[in-house]
PDB file as gemmi writes it, atoms N, CA and C in Angstrom:
CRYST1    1.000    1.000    1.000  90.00  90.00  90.00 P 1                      
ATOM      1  N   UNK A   1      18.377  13.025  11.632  1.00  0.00           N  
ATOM      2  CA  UNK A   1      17.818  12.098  10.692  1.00  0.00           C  
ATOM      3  C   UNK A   1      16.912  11.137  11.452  1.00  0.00           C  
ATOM      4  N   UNK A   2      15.702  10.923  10.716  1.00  0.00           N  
ATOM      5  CA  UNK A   2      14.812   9.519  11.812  1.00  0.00           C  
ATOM      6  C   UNK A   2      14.971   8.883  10.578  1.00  0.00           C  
ATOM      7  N   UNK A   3      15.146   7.719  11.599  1.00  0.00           N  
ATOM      8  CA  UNK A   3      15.377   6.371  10.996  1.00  0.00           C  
ATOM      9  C   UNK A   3      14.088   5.142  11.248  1.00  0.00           C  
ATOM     10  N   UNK A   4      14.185   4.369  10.121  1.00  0.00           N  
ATOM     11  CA  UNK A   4      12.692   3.565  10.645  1.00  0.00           C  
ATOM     12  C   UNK A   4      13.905   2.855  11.754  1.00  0.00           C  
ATOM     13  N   UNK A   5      12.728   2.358  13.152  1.00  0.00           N  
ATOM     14  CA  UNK A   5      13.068   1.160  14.028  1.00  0.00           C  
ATOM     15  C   UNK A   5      13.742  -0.084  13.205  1.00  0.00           C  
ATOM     16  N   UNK A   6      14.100  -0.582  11.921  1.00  0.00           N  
ATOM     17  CA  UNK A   6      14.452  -1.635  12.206  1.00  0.00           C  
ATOM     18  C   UNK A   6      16.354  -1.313  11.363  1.00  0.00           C  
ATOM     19  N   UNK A   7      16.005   0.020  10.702  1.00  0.00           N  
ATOM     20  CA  UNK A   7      17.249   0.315  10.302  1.00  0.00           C  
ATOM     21  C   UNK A   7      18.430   0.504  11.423  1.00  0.00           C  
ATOM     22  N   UNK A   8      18.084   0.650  12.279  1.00  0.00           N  
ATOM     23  CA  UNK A   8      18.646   1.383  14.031  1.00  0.00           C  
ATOM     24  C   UNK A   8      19.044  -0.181  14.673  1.00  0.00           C  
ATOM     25  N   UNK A   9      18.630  -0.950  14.621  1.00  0.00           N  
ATOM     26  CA  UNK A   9      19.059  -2.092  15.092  1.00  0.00           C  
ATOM     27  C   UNK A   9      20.096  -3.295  14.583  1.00  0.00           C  
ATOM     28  N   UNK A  10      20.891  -3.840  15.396  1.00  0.00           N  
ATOM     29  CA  UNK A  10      21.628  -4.907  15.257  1.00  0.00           C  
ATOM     30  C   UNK A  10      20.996  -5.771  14.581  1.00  0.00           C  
ATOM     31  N   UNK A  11      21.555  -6.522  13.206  1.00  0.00           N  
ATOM     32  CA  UNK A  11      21.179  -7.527  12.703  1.00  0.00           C  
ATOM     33  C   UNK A  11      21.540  -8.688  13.408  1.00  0.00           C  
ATOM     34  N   UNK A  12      20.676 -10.010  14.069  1.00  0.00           N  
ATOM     35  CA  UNK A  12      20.424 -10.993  14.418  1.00  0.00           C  
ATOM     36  C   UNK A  12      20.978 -11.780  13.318  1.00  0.00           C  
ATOM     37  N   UNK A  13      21.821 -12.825  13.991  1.00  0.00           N  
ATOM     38  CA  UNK A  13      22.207 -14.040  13.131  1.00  0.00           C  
ATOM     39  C   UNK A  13      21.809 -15.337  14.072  1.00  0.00           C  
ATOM     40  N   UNK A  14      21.593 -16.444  12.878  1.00  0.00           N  
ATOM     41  CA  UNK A  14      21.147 -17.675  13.971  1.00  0.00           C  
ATOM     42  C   UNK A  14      22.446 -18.560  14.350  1.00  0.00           C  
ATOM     43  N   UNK A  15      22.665 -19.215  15.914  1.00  0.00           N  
ATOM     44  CA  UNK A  15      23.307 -19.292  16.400  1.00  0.00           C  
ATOM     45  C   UNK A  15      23.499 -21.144  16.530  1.00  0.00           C  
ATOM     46  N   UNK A  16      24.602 -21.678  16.432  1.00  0.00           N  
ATOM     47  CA  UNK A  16      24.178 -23.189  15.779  1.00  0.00           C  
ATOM     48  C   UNK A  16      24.181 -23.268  17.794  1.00  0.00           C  
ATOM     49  N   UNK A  17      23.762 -25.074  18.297  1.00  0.00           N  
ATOM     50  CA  UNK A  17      23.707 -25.013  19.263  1.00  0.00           C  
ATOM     51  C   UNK A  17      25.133 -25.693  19.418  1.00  0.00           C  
ATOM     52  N   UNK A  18      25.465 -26.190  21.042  1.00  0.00           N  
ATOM     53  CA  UNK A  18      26.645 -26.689  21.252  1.00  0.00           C  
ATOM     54  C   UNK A  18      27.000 -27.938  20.545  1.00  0.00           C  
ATOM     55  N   UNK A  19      26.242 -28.772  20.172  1.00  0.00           N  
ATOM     56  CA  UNK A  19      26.188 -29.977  19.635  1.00  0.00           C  
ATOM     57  C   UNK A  19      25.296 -30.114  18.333  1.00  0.00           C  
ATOM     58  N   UNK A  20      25.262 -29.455  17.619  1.00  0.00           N  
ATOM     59  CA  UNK A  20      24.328 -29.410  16.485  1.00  0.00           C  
ATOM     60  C   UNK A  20      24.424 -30.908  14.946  1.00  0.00           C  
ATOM     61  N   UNK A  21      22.822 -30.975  15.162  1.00  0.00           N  
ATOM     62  CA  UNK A  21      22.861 -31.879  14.211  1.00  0.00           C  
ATOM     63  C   UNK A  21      21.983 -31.656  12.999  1.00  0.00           C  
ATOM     64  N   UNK A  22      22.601 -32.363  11.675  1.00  0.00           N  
ATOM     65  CA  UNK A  22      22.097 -31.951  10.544  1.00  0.00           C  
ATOM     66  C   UNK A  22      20.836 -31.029  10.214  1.00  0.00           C  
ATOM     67  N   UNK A  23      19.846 -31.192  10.893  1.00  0.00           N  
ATOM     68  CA  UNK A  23      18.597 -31.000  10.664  1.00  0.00           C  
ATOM     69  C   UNK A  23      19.256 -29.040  11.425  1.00  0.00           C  
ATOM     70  N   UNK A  24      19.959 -29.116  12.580  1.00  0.00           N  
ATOM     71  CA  UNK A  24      20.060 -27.616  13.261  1.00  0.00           C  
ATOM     72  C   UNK A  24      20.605 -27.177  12.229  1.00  0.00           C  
ATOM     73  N   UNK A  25      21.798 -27.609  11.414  1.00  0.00           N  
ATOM     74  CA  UNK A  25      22.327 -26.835  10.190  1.00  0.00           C  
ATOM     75  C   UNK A  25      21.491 -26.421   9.514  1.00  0.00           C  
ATOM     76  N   UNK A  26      20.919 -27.116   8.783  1.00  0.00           N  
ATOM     77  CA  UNK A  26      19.828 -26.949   7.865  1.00  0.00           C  
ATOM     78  C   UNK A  26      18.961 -26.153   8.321  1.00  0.00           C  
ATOM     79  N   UNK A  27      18.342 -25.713   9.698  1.00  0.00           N  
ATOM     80  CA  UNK A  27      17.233 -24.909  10.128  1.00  0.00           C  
ATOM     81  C   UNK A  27      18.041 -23.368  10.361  1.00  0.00           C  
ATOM     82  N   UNK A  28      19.168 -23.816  10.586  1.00  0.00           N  
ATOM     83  CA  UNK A  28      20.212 -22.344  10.427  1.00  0.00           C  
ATOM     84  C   UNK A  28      20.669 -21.403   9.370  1.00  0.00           C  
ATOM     85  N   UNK A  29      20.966 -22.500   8.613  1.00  0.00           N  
ATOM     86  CA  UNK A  29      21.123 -22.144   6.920  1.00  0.00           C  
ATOM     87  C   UNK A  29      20.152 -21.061   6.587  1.00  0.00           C  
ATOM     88  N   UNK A  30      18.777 -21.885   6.925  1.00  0.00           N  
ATOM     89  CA  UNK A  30      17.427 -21.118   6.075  1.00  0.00           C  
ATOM     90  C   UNK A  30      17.390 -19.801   6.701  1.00  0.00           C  
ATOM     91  N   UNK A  31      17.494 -19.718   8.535  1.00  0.00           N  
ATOM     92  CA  UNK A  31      17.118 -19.137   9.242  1.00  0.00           C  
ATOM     93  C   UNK A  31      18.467 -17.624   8.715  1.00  0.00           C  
ATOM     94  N   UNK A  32      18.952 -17.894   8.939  1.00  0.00           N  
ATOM     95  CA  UNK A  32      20.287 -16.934   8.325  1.00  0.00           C  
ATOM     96  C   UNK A  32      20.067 -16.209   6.995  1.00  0.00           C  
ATOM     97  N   UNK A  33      20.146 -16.862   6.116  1.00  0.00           N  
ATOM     98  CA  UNK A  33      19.563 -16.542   4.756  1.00  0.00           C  
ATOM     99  C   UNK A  33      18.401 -15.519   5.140  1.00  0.00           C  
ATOM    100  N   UNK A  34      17.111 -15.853   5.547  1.00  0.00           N  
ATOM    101  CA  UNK A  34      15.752 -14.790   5.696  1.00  0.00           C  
ATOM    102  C   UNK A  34      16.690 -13.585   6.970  1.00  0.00           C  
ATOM    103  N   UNK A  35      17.493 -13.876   7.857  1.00  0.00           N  
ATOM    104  CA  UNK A  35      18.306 -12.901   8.674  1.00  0.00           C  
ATOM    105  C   UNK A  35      19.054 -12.022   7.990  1.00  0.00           C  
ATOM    106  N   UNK A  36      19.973 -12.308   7.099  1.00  0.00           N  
ATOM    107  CA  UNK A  36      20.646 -11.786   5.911  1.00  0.00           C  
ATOM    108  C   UNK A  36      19.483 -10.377   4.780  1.00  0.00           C  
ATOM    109  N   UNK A  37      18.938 -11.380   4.706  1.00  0.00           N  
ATOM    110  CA  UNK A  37      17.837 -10.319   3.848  1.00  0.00           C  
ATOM    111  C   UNK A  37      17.010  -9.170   4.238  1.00  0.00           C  
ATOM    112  N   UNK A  38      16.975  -9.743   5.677  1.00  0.00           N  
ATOM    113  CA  UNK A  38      16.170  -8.661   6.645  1.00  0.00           C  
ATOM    114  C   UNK A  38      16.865  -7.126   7.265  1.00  0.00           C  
ATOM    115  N   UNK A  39      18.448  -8.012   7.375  1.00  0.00           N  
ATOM    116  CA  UNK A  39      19.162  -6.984   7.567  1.00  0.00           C  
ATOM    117  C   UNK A  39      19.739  -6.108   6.318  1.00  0.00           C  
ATOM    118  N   UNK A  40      19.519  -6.905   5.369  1.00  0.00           N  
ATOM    119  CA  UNK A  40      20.032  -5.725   4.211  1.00  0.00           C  
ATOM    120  C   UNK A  40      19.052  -4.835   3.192  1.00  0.00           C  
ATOM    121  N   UNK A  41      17.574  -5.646   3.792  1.00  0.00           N  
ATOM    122  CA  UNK A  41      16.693  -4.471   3.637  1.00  0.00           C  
ATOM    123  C   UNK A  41      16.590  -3.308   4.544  1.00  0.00           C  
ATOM    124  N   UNK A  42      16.671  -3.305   6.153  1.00  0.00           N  
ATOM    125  CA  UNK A  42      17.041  -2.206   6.737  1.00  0.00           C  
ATOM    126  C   UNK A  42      17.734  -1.709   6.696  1.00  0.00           C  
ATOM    127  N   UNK A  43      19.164  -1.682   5.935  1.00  0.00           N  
ATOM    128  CA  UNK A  43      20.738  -1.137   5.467  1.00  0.00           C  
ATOM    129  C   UNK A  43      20.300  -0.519   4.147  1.00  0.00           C  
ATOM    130  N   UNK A  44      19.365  -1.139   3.395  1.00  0.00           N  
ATOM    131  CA  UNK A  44      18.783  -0.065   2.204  1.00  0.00           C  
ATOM    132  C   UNK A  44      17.799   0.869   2.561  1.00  0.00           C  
ATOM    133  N   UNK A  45      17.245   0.554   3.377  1.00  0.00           N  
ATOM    134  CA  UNK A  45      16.130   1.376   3.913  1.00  0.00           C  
ATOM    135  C   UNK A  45      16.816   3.013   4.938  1.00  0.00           C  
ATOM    136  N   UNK A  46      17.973   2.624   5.502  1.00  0.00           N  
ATOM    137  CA  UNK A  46      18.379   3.335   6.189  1.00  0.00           C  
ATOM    138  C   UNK A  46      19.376   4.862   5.239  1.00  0.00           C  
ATOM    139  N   UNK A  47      19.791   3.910   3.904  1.00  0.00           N  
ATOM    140  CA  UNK A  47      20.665   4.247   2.828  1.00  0.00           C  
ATOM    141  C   UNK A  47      19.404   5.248   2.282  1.00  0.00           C  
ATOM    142  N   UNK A  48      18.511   5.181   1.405  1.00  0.00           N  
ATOM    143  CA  UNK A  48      17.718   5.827   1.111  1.00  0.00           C  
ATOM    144  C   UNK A  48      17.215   6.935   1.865  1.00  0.00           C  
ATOM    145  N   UNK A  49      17.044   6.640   3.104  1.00  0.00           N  
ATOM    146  CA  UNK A  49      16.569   7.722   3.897  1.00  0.00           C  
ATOM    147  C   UNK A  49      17.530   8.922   3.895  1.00  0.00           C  
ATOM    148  N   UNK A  50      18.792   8.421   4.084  1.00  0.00           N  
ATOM    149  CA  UNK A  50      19.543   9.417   4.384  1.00  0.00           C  
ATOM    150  C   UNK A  50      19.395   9.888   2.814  1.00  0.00           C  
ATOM    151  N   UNK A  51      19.963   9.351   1.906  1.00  0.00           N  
ATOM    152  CA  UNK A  51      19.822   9.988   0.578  1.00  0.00           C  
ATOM    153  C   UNK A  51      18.608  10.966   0.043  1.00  0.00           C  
ATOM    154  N   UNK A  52      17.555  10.788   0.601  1.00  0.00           N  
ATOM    155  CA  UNK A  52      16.438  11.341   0.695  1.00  0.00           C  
ATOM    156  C   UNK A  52      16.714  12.794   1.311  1.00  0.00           C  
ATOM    157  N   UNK A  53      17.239  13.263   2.729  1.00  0.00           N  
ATOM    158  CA  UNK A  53      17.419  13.382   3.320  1.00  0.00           C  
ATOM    159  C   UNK A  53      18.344  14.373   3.233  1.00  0.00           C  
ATOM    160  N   UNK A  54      19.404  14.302   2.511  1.00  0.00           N  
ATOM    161  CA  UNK A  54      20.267  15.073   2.022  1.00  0.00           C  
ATOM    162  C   UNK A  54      19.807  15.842   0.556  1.00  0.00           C  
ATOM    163  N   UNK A  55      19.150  14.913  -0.779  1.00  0.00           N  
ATOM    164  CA  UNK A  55      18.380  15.333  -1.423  1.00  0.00           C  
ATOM    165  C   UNK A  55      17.416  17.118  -1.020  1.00  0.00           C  
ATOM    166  N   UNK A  56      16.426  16.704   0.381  1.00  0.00           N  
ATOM    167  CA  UNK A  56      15.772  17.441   0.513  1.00  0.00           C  
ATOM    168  C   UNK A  56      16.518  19.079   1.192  1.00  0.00           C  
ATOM    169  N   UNK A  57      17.775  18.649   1.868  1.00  0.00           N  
ATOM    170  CA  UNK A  57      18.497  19.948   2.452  1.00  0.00           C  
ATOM    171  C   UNK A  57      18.791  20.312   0.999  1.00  0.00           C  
ATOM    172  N   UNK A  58      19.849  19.887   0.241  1.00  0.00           N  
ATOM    173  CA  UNK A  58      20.299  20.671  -1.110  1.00  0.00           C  
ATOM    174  C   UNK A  58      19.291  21.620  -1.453  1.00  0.00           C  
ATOM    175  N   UNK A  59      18.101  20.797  -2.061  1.00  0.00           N  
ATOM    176  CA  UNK A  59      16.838  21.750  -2.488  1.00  0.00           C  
ATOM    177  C   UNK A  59      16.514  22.571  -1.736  1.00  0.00           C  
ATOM    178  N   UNK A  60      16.560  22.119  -0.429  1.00  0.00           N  
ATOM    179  CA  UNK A  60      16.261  23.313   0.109  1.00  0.00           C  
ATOM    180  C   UNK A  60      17.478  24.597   0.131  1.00  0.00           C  
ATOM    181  N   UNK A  61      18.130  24.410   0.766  1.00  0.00           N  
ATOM    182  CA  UNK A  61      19.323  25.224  -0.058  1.00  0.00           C  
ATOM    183  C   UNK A  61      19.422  26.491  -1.282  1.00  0.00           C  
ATOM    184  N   UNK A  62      19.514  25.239  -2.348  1.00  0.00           N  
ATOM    185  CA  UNK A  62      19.224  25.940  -3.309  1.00  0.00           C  
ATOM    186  C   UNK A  62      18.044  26.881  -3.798  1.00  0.00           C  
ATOM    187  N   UNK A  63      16.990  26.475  -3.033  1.00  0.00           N  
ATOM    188  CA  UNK A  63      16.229  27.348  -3.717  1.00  0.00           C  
ATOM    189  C   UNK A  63      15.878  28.386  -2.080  1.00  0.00           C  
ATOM    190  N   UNK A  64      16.896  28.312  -1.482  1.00  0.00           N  
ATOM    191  CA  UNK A  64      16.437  29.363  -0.094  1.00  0.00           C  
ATOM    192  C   UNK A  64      16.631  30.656  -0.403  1.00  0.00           C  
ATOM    193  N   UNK A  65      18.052  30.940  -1.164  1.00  0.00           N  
ATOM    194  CA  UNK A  65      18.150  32.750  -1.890  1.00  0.00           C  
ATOM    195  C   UNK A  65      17.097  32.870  -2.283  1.00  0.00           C  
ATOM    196  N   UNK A  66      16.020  32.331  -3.122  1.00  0.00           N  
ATOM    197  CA  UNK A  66      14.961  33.122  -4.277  1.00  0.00           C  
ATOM    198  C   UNK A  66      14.396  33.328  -3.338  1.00  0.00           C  
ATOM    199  N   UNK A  67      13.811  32.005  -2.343  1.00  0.00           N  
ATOM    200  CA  UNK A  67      12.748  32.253  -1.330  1.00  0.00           C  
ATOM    201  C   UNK A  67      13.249  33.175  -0.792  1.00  0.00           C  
ATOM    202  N   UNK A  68      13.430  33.602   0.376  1.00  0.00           N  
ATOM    203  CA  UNK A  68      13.809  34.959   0.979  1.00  0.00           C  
ATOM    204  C   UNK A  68      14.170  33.874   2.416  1.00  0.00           C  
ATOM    205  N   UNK A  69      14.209  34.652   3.394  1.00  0.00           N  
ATOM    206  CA  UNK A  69      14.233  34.172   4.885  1.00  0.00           C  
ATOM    207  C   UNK A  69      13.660  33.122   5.148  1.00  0.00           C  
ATOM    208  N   UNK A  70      13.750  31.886   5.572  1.00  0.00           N  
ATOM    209  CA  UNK A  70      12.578  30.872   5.913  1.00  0.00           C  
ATOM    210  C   UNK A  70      12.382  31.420   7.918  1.00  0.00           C  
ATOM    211  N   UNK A  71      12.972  31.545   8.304  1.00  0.00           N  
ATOM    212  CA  UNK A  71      13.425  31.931   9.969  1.00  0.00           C  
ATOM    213  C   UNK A  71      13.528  33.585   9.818  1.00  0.00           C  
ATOM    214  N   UNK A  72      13.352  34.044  11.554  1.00  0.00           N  
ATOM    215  CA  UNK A  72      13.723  35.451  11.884  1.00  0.00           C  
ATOM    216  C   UNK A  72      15.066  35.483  11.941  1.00  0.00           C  
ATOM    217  N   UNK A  73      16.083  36.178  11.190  1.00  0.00           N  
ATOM    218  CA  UNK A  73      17.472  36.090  11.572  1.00  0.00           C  
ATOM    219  C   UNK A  73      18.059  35.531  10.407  1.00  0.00           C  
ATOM    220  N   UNK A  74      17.554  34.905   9.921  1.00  0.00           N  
ATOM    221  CA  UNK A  74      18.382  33.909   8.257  1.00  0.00           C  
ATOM    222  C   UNK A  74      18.820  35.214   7.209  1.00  0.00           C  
TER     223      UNK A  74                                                      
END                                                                             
């Protein structure tokens, strides 16, 4: 299966600092939230593919008896 580059990767979360003050919450919050979304568009993106993916073996499959041989040896 190929996968796009960003489905394949660890989702990034933002990290508060040792001493964090209101304003770091708040820049974390947001920052997390757009992190969140990013990663669960590559978790759909990765979902589809495969679904795609499997989609296209079945069909192929199924319609490989009518076709005849696709390979030497099949």
């Amino acid at each position: 299966m190929i996968l796009a580059e960003a489905a394949t990767q660890p989702c990034e979360l933002a990290v508060l600092p040792e001493r964090p003050t209101a304003a770091d919450l708040e820049a974390a919050y947001v920052r997390r939230g757009a992190q969140v979304t990013a990663c669960d568009a590559a978790r759909r993106l990765a979902v589809e593919t495969l679904r795609a993916e499997r989609d296209l073996i079945d069909a192929w499959a199924q319609g490989r008896g009518a076709a005849g041989p696709i390979l030497p040896g099949d």
